[in-house]
C-alpha positions in Angstrom: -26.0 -28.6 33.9 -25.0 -31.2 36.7 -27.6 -30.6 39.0 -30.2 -31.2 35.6 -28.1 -34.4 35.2 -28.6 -35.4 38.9 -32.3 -34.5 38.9 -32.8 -36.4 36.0 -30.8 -39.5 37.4 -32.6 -39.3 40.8 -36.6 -39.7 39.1 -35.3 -42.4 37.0 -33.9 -44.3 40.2 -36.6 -43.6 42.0 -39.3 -45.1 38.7 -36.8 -48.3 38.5 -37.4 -48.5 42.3 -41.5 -48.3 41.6 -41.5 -50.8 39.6 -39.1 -53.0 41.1 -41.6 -52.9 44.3 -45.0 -53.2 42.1 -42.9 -56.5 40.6 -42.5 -57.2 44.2 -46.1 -57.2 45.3 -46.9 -58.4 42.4 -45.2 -61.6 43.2 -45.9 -61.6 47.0 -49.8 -61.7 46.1 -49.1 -64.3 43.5 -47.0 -66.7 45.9 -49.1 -65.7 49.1 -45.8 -64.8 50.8 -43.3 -61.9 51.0 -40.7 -61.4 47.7 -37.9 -59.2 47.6 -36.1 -59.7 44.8 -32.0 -59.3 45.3 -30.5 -56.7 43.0 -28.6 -59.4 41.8 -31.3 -61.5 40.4 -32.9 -58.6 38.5 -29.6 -57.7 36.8 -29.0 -61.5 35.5 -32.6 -61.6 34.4 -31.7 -58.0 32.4 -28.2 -57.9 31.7 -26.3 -60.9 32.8 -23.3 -59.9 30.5 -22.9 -56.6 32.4 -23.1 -58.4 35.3 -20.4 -60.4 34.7 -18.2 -57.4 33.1 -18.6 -55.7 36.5 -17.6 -58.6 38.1 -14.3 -59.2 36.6 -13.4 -55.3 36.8 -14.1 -55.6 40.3 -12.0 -58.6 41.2 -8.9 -56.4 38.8 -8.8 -53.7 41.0 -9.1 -55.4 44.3 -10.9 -59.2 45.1 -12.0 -57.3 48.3 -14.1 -55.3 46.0 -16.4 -57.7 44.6 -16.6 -60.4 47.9 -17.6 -59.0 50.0 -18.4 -55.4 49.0 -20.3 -55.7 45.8 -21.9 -58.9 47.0 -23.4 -57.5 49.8 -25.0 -54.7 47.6 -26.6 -57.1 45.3 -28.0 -59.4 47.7 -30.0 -56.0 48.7 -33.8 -55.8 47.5 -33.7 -53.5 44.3 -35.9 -51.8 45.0 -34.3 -50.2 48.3 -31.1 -49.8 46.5 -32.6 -47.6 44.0 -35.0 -46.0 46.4 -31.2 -45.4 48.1 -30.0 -44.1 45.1 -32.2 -41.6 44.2 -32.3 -40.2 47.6 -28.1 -39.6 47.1 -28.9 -38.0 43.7 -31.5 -36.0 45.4 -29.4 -34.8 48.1 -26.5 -33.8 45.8 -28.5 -31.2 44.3 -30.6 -30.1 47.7 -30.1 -26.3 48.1 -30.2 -25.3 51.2 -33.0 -22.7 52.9 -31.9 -19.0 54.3 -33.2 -18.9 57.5 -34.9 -16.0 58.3 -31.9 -14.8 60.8 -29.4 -14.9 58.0 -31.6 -11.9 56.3 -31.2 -9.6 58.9 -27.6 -10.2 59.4 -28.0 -12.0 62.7 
């Protein structure tokens, strides 16, 4: 049931991480120059109360938490933080290959 959860997690990442790169070129063609929208950015333009909830929890458990640790994650494109997060999900559920050796006891 976890890994389903985990394989299911890791294909939405990596569709938020599509899109957040097609908006990307998108906008690089339109400005004529390179965009890479911060995670940040894109969570203010979605959800800028969430933001904000996150940010206060942060700062309740430990300042060090939110400046410099959650900061430097959001300054991060969003799409390579997704990309980095479907890769983690992916990797949680990997199964790993017999080798060929392990069948014959050696």
């Amino acid at each position: 049931m976890l890994s389903a959860i985990f394989r299911i997690s890791s294909f939405i990442c990596l569709a938020v991480a599509l899109v957040a790169g097609v908006l990307d070129l998108t906008r690089s063609i339109a400005d004529r120059a390179v965009v890479m929208t911060p995670l940040a950015a894109d969570w203010m333009r979605f959800s800028p109360q969430s933001l904000e909830s996150v940010r206060e929890a942060l700062t309740k458990v430990h300042p060090w938490l939110w400046s410099p640790g959650f900061e430097t994650l959001a300054s991060a494109p969003s799409r390579a933080v997704f990309a980095a997060l479907s890769l983690v999900f992916a990797a949680a559920v990997r199964t790993r290959k017999q080798r060929w050796q392990e069948n014959f006891g050696g």
